[in-house]
C-alpha positions as CSV (number, residue, x, y, z in Angstrom):
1,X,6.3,22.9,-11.2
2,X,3.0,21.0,-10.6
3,X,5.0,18.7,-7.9
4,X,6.3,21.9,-6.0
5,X,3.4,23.5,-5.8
6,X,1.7,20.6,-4.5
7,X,3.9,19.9,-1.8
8,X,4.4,23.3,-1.3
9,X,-0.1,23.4,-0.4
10,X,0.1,20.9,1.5
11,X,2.6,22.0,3.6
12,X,0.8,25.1,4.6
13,X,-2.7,23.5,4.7
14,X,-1.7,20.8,6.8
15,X,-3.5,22.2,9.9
16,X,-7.3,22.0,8.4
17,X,-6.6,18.3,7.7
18,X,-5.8,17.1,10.6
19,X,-8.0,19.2,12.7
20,X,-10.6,17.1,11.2
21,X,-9.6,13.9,13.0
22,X,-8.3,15.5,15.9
23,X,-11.7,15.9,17.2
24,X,-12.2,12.1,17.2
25,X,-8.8,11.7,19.5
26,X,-11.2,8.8,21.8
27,X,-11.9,7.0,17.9
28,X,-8.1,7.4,17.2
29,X,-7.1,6.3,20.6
30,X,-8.5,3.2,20.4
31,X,-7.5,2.8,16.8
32,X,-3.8,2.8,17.7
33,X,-4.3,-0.2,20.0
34,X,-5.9,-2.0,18.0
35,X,-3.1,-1.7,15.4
36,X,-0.3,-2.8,18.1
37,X,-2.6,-6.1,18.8
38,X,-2.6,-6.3,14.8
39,X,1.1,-5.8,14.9
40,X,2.0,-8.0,17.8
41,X,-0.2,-10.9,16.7
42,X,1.2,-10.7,12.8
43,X,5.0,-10.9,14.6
44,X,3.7,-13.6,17.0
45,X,1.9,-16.6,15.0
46,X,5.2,-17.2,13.3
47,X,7.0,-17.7,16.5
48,X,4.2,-20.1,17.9
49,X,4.2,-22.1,14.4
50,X,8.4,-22.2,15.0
51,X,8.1,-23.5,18.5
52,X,5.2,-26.4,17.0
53,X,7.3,-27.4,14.3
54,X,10.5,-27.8,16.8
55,X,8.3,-29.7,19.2
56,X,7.1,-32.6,16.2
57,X,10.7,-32.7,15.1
58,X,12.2,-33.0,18.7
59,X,9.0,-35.6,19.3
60,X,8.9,-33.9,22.9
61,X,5.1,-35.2,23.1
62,X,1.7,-34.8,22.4
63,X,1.0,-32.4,25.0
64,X,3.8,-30.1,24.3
65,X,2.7,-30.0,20.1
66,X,-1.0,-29.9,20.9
67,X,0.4,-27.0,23.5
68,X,1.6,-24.9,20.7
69,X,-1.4,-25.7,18.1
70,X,-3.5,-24.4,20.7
71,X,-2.0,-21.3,20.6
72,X,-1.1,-20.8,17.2
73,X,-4.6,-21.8,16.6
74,X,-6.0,-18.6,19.4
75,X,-3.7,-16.1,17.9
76,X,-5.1,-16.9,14.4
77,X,-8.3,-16.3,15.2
78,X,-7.8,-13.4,17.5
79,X,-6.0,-11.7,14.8
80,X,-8.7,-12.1,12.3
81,X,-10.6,-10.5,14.7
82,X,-8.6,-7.5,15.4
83,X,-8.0,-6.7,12.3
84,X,-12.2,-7.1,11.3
85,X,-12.3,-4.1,14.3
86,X,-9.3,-2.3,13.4
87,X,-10.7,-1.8,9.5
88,X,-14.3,-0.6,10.9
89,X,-12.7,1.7,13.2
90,X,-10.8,3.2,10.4
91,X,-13.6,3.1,8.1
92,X,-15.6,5.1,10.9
93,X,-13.1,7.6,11.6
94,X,-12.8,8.5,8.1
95,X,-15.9,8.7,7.2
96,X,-16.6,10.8,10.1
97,X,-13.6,13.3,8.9
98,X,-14.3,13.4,5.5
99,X,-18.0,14.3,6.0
100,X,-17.3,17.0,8.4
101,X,-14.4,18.6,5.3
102,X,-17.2,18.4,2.8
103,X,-19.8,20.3,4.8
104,X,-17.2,23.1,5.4
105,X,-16.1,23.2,1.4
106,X,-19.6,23.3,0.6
107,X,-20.3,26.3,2.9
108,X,-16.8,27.9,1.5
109,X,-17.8,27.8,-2.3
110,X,-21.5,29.0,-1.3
111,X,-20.0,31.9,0.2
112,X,-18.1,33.0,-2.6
113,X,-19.1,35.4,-5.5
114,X,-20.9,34.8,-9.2
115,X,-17.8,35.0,-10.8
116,X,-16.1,32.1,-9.2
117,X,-19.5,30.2,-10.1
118,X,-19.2,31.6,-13.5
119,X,-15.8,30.4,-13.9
120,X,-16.9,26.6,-12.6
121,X,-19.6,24.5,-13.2
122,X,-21.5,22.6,-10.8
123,X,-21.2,19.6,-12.2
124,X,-17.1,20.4,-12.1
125,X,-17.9,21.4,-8.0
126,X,-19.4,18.6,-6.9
127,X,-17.0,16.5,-8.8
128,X,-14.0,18.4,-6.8
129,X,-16.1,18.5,-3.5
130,X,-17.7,14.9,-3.7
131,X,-15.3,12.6,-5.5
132,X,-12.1,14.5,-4.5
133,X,-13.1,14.1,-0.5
134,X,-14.3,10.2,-1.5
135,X,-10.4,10.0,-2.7
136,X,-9.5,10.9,1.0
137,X,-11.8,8.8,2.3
138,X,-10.0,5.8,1.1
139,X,-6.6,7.3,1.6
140,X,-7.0,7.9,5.2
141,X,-8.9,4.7,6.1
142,X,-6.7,2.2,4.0
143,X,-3.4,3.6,3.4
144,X,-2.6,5.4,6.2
145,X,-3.6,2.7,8.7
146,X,-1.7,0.3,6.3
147,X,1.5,2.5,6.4
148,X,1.7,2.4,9.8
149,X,0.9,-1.5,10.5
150,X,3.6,-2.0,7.7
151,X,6.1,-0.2,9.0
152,X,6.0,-1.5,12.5
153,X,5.6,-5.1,11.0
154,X,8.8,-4.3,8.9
155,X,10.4,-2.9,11.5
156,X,9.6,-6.0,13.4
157,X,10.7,-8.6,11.6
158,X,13.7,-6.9,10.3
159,X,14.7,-6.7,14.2
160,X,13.7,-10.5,15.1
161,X,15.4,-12.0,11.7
162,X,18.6,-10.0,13.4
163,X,18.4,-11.7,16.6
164,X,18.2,-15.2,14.8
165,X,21.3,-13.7,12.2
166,X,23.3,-10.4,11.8
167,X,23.5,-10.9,8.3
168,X,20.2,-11.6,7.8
169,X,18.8,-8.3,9.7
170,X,21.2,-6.3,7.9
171,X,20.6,-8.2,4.6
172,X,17.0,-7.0,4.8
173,X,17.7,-3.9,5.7
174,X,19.3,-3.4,2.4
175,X,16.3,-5.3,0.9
176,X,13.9,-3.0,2.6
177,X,15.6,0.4,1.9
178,X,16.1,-0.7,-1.5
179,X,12.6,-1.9,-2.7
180,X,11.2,1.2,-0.4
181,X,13.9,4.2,-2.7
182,X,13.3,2.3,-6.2
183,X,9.5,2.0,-6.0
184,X,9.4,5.7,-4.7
185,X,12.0,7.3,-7.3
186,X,9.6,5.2,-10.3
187,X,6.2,6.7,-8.8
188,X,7.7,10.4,-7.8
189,X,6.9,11.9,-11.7
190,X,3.0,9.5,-11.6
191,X,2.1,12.3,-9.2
192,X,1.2,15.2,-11.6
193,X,0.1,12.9,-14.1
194,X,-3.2,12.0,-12.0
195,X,-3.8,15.4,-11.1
196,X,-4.2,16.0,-14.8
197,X,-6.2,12.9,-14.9
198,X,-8.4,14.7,-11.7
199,X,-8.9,17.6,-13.7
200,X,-9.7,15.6,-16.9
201,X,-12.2,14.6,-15.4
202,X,-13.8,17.2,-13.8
203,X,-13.9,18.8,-17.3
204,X,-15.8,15.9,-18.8
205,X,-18.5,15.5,-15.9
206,X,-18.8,19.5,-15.8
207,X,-19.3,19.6,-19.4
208,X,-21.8,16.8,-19.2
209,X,-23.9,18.2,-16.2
210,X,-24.3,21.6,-18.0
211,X,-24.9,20.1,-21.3
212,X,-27.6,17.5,-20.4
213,X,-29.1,20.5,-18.9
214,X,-29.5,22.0,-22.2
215,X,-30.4,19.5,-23.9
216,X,-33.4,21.4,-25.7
217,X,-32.0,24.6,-26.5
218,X,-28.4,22.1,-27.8
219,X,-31.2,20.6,-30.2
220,X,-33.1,23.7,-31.3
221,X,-30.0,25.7,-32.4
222,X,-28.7,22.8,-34.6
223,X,-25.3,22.3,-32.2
224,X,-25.7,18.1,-31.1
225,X,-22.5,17.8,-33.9
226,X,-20.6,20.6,-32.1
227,X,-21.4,19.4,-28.4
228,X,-20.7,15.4,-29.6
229,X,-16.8,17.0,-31.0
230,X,-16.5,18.4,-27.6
231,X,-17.4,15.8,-25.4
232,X,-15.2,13.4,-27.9
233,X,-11.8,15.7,-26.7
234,X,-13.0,15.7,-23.2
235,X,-13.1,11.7,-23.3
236,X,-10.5,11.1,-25.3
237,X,-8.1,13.9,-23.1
238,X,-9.7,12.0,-20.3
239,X,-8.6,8.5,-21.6
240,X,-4.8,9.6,-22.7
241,X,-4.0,10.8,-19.4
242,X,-5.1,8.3,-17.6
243,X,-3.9,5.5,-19.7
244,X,-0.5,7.1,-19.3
245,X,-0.5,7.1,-15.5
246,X,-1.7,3.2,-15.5
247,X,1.1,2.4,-18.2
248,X,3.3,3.4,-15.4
249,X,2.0,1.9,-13.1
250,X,2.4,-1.6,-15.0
251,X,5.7,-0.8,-14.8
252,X,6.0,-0.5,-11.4
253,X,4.4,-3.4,-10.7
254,X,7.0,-5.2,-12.9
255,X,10.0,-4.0,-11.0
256,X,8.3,-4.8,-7.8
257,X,8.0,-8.5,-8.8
258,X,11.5,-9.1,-9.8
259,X,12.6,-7.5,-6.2
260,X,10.2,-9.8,-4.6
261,X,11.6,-13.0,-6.4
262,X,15.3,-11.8,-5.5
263,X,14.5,-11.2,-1.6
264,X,12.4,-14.2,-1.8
265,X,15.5,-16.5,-3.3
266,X,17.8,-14.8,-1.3
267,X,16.2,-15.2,2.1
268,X,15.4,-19.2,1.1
269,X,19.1,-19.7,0.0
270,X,20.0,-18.1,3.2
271,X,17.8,-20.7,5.8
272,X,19.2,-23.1,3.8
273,X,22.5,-22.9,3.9
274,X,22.2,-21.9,7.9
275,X,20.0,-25.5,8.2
276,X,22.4,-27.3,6.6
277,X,25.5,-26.2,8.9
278,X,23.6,-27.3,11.9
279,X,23.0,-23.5,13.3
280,X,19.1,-23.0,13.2
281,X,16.3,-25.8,13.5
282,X,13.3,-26.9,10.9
283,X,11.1,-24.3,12.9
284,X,13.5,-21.5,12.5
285,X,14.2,-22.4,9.0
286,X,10.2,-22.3,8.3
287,X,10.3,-18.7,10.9
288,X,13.0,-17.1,8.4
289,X,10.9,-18.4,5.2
290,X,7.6,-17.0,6.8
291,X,9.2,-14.1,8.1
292,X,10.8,-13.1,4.5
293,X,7.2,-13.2,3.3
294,X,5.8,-11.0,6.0
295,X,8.7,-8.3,5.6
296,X,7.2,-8.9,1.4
297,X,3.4,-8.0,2.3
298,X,3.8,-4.9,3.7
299,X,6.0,-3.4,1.1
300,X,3.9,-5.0,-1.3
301,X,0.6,-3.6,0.1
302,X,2.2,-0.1,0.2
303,X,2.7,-0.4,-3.5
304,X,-1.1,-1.6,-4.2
305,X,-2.1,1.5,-2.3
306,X,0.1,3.9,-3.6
307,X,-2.1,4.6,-6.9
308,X,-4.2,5.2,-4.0
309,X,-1.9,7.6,-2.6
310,X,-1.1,9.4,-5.9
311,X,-5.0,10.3,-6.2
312,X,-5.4,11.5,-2.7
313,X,-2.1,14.1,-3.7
314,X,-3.8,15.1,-6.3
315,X,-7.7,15.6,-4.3
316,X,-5.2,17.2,-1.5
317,X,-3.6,19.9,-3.8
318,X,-7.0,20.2,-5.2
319,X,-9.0,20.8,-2.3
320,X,-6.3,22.8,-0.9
321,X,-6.8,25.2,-4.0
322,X,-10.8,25.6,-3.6
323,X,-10.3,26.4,0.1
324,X,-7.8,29.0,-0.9
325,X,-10.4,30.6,-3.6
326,X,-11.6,34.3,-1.8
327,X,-14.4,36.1,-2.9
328,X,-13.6,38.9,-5.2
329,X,-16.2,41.1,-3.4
330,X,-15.4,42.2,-0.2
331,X,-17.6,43.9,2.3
332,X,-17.6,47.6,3.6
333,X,-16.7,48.0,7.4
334,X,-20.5,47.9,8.1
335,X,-21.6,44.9,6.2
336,X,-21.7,43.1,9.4
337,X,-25.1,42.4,10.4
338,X,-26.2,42.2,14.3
339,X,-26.3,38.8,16.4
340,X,-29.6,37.1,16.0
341,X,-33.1,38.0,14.5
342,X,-33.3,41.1,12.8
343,X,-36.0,43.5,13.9
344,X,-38.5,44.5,11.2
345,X,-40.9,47.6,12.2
346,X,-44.1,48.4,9.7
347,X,-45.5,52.0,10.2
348,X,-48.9,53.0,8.9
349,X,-49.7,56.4,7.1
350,X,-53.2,57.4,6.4
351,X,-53.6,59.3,3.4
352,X,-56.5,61.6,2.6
353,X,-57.7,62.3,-1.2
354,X,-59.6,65.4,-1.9
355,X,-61.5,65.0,-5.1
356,X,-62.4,68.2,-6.3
């Protein structure tokens, strides 16, 4: 129920959230080549490392290995340095969209009625408006830029590993498509347990912004042992749930390790066997080894930012709801007030007092 509804929100509040970053299309622009350069250098250093390995075991000559250390050594460095730009960019971006969302949820929840503000705190409100949007902020300037890179990468090498091998391209393939369904099908019911985590603890910091606040009146009415029993649930309803979503997440992480060893075994038993029958060289024996490792990070970076995107699910769904909150007072047909200053007019009336 929680995961239908969910998708369900975002599907038809997809518009506000990328309307945000549509207005930085210049930003996003150059974002995108600087993630091709990322991509393109990642796929390239192996090659470059292949052709310097091939050259010191062919002994073509000093000028042809120092050659190719040259360049391996340029496209090192140049990656480092696209990829220092291609995080800040991101990180701008992001920042730039998230702060622009919380100004216009702030301005939505002031606009609606006391009962709404009756029914949740502040401290619960800022907690949804401030940490909920923070959760976006790292979704949209980590994971999503590390989506993309990954996939392109994967797609990548998949394609180059092909060209050296048709049973290698299609043996990671499989690899691919399998580590990519199991670690999706084990994290698909982790979903609406950190949205109950998000609202645990919203509950505990808006209990503890309104009772901090009251911290006298708490005292002089004898009720510290009643407010201590309270905030003891809150904690320990705040510690259950989120202890459960992490427990699965150990297992995840478990399941992803033994995949990694099998590809990794499989793609070294693989070179091996091809180097061995005389059909690839030391370099392309080395490019296949690096290679399976590349294909390995991305996937594996996906997973170490998918607890990432399980909380920015939940902040979606959430936000989605406060934007969908109306006010249960509406206005009459001439509630409207007139464009710009209002005109204020004083009149004077002299009175007269007759004493008698």
């Amino acid at each position: 129920m929680i995961m239908s509804s969910m998708f369900r929100t975002m599907r038809l509040n997809h518009g506000w959230v990328a309307r945000y970053f549509l207005q930085q299309w210049r930003l996003l622009a150059l974002l995108a080549l600087f993630l091709l350069l990322t991509v393109g250098l990642q796929l390239g250093t192996p090659l470059l490392l292949r052709a310097f390995l091939d050259a010191v075991a062919a002994q073509t000559g000093l000028d042809a290995i120092f050659r190719w250390a040259g360049l391996y050594i340029v496209a090192a460095f140049g990656l480092r340095g696209v990829q220092v730009g291609e995080n800040y960019l991101a990180t701008w971006v992001a920042w730039q969209a998230t702060n622009a969302l919380r100004i216009d949820l702030v301005r939505h929840c002031l606009g609606l009625d006391l009962s709404f503000h009756l029914r949740h705190t502040p401290g619960e409100l800022i907690e949804r408006i401030d940490g909920d949007v923070g959760i976006l902020n790292n979704f949209f300037s980590r994971f999503v830029l590390i989506l993309v890179t990954n996939a392109l990468i994967a797609l990548g090498v998949i394609g180059t590993l092909a060209t050296i091998d048709w049973r290698m391209g299609l043996l990671y393939v499989a690899y691919a498509a399998l580590y990519v369904a199991a670690i999706f099908w084990l994290n698909t019911a982790t979903v609406a347990n950190f949205v109950r985590a998000r609202a645990a603890e919203a509950a505990l910091f808006g209990f503890l912004e309104e009772r901090l606040g009251g911290t006298e009146d708490i005292r002089t009415n004898g009720a510290t042992g009643y407010v201590l029993r309270q905030l003891t649930r809150l904690m320990q309803q705040r510690l259950l749930t989120q202890q459960h979503a992490e427990v699965v997440q150990g297992l995840i992480s478990l399941v992803r390790m033994i995949i990694y060893v099998a590809g990794l075994l499989t793609g070294l038993a693989f070179a091996a066997m091809l180097y061995r029958q005389g059909q690839i060289t030391i370099g392309t024996a080395y490019l296949i080894f690096s290679y399976v490792y590349l294909v390995w990070g991305p996937l594996r970076d996906l997973v170490y930012q998918f607890s990432d995107f399980q909380r920015a699910l939940a902040a979606l769904y959430r936000i989605a709801d406060l934007f969908a909150a109306k006010s249960a007072i509406t206005d009459g047909p001439h509630a409207a007030l007139p464009a710009g200053p209002l005109l204020c007019t004083f009149r004077a009336r002299l009175v007269c007092l007759w004493w008698v």
